[in-house]
C-alpha positions in Angstrom: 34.8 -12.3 19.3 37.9 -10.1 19.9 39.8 -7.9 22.3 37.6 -4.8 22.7 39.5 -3.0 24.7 42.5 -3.1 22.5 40.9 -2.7 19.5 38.0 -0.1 20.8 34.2 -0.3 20.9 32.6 3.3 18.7 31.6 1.0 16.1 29.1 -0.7 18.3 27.6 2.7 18.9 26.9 3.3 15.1 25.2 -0.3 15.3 23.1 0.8 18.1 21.6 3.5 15.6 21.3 0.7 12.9 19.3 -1.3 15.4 17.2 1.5 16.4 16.4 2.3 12.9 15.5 -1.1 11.7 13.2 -1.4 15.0 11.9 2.3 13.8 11.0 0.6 10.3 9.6 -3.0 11.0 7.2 -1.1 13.6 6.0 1.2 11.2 6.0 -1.5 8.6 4.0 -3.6 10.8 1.3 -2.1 11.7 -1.1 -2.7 8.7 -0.3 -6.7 9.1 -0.9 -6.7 12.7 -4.6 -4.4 12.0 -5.2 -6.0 9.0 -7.9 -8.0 10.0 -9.7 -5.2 11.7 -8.8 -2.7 9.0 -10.5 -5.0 6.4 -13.4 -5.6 8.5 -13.6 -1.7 8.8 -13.0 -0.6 5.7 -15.3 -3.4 3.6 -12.0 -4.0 1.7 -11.8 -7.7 -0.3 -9.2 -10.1 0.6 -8.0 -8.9 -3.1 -8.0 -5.2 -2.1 -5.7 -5.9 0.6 -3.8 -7.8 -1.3 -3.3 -4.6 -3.9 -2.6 -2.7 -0.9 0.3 -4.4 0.3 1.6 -4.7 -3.6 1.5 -0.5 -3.4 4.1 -1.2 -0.9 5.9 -3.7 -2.2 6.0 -1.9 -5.7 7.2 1.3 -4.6 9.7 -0.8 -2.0 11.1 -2.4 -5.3 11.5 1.0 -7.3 12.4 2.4 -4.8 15.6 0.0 -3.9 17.4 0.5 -7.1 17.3 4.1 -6.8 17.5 4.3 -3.0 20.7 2.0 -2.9 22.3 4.3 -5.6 21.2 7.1 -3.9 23.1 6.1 -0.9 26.4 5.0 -2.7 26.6 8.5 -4.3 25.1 10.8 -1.5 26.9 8.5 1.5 25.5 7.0 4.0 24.8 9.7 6.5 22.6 11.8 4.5 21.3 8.7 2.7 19.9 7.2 5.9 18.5 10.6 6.6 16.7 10.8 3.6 15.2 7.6 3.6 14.2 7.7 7.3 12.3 11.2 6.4 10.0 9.8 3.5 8.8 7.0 5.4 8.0 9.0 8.2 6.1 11.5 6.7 3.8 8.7 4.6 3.8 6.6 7.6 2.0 9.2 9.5 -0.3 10.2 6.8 -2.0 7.2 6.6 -3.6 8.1 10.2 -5.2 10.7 7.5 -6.9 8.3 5.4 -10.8 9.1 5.8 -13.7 5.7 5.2 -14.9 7.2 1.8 -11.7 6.8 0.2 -9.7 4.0 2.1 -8.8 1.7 -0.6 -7.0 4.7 -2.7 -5.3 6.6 0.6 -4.2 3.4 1.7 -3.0 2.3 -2.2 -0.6 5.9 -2.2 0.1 6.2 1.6 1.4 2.4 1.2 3.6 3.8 -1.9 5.3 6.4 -0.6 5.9 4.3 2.8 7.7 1.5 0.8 9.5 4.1 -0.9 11.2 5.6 1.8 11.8 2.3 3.7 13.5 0.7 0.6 16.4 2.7 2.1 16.6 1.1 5.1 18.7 -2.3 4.2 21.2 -0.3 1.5 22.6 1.9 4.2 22.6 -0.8 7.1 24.9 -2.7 5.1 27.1 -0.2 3.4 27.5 1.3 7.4 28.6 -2.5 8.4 30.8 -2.7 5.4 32.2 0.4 6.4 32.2 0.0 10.2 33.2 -4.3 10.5 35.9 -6.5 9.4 34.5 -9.1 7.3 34.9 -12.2 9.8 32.2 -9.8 12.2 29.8 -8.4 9.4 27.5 -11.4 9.5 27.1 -10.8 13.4 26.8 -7.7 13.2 24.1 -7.9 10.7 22.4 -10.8 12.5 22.4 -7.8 15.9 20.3 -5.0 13.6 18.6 -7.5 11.3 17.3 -9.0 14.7 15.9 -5.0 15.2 13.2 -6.1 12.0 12.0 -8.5 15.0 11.9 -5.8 17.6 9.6 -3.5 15.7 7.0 -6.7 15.2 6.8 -7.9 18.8 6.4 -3.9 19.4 3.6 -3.3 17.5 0.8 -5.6 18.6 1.8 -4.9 22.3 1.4 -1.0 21.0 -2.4 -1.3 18.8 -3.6 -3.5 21.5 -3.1 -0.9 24.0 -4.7 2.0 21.9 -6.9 0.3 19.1 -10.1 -1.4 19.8 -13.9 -1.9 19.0 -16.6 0.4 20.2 -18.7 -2.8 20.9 -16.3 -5.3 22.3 -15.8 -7.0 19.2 -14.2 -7.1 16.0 -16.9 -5.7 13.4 -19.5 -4.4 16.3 -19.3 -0.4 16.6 -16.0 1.6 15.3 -12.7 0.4 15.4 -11.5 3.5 17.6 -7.7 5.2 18.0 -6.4 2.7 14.5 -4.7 6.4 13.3 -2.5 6.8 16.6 0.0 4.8 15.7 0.9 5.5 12.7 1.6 8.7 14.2 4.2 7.3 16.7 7.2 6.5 14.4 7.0 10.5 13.2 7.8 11.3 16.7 10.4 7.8 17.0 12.3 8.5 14.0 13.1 12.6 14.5 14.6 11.3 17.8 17.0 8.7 15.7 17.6 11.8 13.0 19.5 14.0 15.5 21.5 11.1 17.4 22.9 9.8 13.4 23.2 13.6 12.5 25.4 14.1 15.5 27.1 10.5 15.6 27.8 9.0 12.3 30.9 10.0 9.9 33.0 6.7 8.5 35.5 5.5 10.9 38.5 6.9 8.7 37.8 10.6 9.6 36.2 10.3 13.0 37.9 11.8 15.8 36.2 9.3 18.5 37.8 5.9 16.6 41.3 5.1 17.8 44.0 3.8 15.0 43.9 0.5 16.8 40.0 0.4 16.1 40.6 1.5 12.7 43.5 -1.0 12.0 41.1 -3.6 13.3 38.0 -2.6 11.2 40.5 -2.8 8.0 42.4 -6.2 9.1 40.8 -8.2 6.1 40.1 -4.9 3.5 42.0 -3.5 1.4 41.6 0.3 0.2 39.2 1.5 -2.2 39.4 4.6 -4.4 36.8 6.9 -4.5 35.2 6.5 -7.6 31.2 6.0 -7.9 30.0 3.0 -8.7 26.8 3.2 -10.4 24.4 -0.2 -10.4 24.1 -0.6 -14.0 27.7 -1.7 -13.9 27.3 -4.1 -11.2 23.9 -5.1 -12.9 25.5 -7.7 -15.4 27.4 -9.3 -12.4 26.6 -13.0 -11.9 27.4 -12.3 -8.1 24.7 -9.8 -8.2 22.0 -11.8 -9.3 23.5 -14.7 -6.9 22.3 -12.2 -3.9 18.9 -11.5 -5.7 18.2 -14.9 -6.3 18.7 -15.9 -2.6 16.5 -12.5 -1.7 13.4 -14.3 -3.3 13.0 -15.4 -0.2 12.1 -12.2 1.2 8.6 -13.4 -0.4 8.3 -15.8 2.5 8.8 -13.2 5.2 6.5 -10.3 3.8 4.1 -13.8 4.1 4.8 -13.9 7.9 4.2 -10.2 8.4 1.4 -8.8 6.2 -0.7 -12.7 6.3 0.6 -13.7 9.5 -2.3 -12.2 11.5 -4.8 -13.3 9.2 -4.1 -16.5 8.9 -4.2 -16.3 12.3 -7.7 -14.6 12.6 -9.6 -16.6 10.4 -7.9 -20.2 11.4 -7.7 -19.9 15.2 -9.8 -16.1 15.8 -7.2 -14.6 17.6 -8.6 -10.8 17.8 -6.8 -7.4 18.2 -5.9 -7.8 21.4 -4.2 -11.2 21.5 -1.9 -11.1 18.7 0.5 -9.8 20.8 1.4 -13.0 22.5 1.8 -15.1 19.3 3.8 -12.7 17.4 6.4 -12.1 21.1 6.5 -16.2 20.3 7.4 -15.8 16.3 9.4 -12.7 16.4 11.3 -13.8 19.5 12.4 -16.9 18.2 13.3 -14.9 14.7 15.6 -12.4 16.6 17.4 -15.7 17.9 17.8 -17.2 14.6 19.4 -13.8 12.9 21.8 -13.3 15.9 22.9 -17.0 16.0 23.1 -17.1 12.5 25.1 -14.4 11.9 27.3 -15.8 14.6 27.8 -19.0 13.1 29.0 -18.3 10.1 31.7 -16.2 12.0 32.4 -19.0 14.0 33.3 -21.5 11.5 35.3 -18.6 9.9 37.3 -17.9 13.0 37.7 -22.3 13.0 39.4 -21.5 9.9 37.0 -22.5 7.4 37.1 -20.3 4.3 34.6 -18.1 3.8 32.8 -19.7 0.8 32.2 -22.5 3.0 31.2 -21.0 6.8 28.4 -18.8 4.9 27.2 -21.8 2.6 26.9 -24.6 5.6 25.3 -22.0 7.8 23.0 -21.4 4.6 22.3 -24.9 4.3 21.6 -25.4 7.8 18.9 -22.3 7.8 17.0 -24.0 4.9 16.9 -27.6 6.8 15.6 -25.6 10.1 13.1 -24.0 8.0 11.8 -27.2 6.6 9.2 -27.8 8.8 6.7 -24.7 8.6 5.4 -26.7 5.3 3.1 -28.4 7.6 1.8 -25.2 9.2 -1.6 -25.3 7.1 -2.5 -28.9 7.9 -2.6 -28.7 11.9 -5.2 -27.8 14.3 -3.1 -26.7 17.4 -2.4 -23.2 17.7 0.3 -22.9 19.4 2.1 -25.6 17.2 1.0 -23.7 14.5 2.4 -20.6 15.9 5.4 -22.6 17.0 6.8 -23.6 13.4 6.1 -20.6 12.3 8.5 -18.8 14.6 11.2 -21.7 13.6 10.2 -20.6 10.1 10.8 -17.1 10.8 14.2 -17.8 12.8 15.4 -19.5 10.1 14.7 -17.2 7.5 16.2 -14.5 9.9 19.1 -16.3 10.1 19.2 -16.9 6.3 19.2 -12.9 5.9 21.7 -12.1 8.4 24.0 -14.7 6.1 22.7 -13.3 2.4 23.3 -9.8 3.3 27.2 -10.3 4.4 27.7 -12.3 1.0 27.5 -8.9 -0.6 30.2 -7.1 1.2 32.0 -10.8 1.1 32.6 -10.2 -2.3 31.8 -6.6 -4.0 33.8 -3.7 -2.7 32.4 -1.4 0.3 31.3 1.3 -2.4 29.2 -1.0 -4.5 26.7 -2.5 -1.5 24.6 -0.5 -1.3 23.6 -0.8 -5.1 23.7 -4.3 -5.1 21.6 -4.9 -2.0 19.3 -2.5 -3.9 19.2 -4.4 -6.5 18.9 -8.2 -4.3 16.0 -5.9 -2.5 14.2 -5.0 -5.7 14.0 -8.9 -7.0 12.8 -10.0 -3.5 10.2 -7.2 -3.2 9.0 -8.1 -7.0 8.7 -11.9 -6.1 6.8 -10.4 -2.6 4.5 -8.7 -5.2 3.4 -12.2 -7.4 2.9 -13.7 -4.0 0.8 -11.2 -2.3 -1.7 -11.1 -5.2 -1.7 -15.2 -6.1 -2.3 -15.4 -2.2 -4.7 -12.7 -2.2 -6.7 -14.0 -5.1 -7.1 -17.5 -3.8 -7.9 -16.6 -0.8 -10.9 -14.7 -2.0 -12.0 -17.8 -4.6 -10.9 -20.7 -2.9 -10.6 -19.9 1.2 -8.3 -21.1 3.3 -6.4 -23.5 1.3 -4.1 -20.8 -0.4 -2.9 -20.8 3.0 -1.7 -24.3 2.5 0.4 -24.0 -0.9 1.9 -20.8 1.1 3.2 -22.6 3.7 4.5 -25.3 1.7 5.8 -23.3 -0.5 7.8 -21.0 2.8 9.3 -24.2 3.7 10.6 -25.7 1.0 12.0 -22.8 -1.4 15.2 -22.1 0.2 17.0 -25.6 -0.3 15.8 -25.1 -3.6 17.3 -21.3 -4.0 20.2 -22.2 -2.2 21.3 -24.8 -4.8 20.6 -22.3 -7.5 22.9 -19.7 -5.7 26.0 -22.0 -5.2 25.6 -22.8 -9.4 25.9 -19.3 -10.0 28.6 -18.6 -7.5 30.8 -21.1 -6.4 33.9 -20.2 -4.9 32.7 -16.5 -4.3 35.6 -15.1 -5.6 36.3 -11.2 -4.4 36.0 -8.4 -6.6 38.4 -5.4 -6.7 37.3 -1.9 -7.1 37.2 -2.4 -10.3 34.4 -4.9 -10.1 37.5 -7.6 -11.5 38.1 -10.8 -9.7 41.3 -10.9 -7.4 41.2 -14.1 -5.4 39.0 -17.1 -4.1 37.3 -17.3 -0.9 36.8 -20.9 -1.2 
């Protein structure tokens, strides 16, 4: 990708901790999906109370990205990071509080203030890349911590099968014993990232570890930026902005794949508690491929000397026709096919992220990300929210075919979106630090 040991390698370090953290928050995010079968069963919930649950979290998630990503433009992005990584810790771990009596309402708020804190997460990831990558790396280097949201999901089945099971063998006979202990796990995870950002991160134009060849290469295609605040009402009216949201509707598809996924599972093919493990290493492994490659590809064409406009728009197009396929999910009776195109599915959408993500910093200035991928965030948790509750619904009314119009509807919406997307934004044309338009990218 470049000369390393010219240019210097301490911004590899800072996406270490961006990897760790994103591993930090898909495992705690996981969890419910991965128990949910078991948790229902325990707790006597509806199909429709879980589905209300997971909107508590994708509510707050979506409130919480417009203020979070502002939050982090104004505060910066060390103690930004450090705020959001403490308020999903702490409701993370109280949720291993939540007593039988009142499940439905502890899960409801400990599910809110979770979604909350990890709203955070995605802001400051790709502010720290803007700040950290030149923009022919920032979709690799997205793809390398977006491929983290994998990491925590393969970890925590491995993790609740080796703590969580039924007093009597089977799902539904005796208690479901040890559920709380891991929730308790990321409280102990995420103090232990805390103190290695506290002591690591500062941006690379005051830190005393980056050399000026590093720093001249993380600044070969920026320009400088004043430092004035920019606050997201302004970039609100932006058609760029609502470009990334529109192609963050998406996001609906992969909150499918983790809070459904091991339902769908359950109730089509009965895997139990202790064998989702294996199909989500399968789905989650063949995501983290897709966000890595993708975020490589796009750099790839870049560095053939396409134009930017054009490397992340093929490599968009290109996601949506791998992701095709998952429609027919529903409709077959082999497992492990099944399980199969859903992983393509999941690599795909990966992939798609890794690609979306970098369009921001493509085109806003480094100071404005974090808003705008607050804003993108909030439209794709809202859309997350519709879903979860139509899904939720019919799945209570009309059984397992909801799980049919979900899977076609995962593999056919991002040609769809991605056509919308290059209406609204053609030639992704850069815009100053004055949110004016300097020059094309196409």
């Amino acid at each position: 990708m470049n000369d390393t040991k010219k240019t210097g390698t301490y911004r590899y370090r800072i996406l270490a901790l961006l990897f760790a953290a994103t591993s930090i928050n898909y495992f705690d995010r996981s969890l419910m999906g991965v128990m949910s079968p078991d948790l229902i069963e325990w707790f006597g919930w509806t199909k429709q109370d879980y589905s209300l649950i997971i909107m508590s979290f994708q509510t707050a998630y979506a409130i919480g990205l417009l203020s979070m990503g502002g939050l982090i433009d104004r505060l910066g992005t060390k103690k930004g990071y450090i705020v959001s990584i403490g308020i999903w810790s702490v409701f993370g771990m109280l949720h291993a509080a939540v007593g039988k009596s009142y499940s439905f309402i502890g899960f409801v708020l400990a599910r809110f203030g979770l979604g909350y804190g990890e709203s955070g997460n995605f802001p400051a990831a790709i502010k720290t890349t803007a700040e950290w990558f030149p923009k022919k790396d920032r979709a690799f280097a997205t793809g390398i911590f977006n491929a983290a949201t994998s990491v925590g999901a393969i970890a925590a089945p491995f993790v609740i099968a080796a703590i969580v099971y039924w007093s009597g063998g089977e799902r539904g006979v005796g208690d479901l014993v040890n559920w709380q202990i891991p929730f308790l796990i990321t409280g102990v995870l995420s103090a232990i990232w805390v103190f290695f950002w506290w002591k690591t991160y500062q941006k690379p134009e005051g830190h005393p570890k980056v050399s000026p060849e590093e720093m001249a290469y993380i600044n070969s295609d920026s320009v400088m930026e004043n430092q004035e605040k920019i606050a997201w009402a302004r970039v609100l009216p932006k058609k760029e902005t609502w470009a990334f949201a529109l192609a963050k509707v998406t996001d609906a598809v992969w909150w499918f794949y983790l809070f459904w996924g091991a339902i769908f599972l359950a109730d089509k093919f009965e895997v139990d508690i202790k064998n989702m493990g294996l199909p989500f290493l399968v789905i989650y492994l063949l995501a983290d491929v897709g966000s890595i490659f993708g975020g490589w590809l796009s750099g790839a064409f870049i560095r053939k000397g396409w134009s930017i406009n054009k490397a992340r728009k093929i490599t968009l197009l290109i996601c949506a026709l791998i992701i095709l396929p998952v429609a027919f999910v529903a409709i077959t009776d082999n497992k492990w096919l099944a399980i199969c195109l859903i992983g393509l599915g999941a690599a795909g959408h990966q992939a798609w992220s890794a690609n979306i993500f970098t369009l921001v910093s493509d085109v806003f200035p480094k100071k404005a990300t974090a808003s705008v991928v607050g804003i993108g965030g909030m439209v794709g948790a809202v859309s997350g929210i519709i879903s979860s509750f139509i899904l939720g619904s019919v799945l209570d009314n009309a059984g397992n075919t909801g799980f049919f119009w979900a899977f076609l509807v995962a593999g056919s919406s991002y040609l769809i979106i991605l056509g919308f997307v290059h209406l609204l934004m053609p030639k992704m044309t850069p815009l100053d630090e004055n949110l004016k338009s300097v020059y094309s990218l196409d």
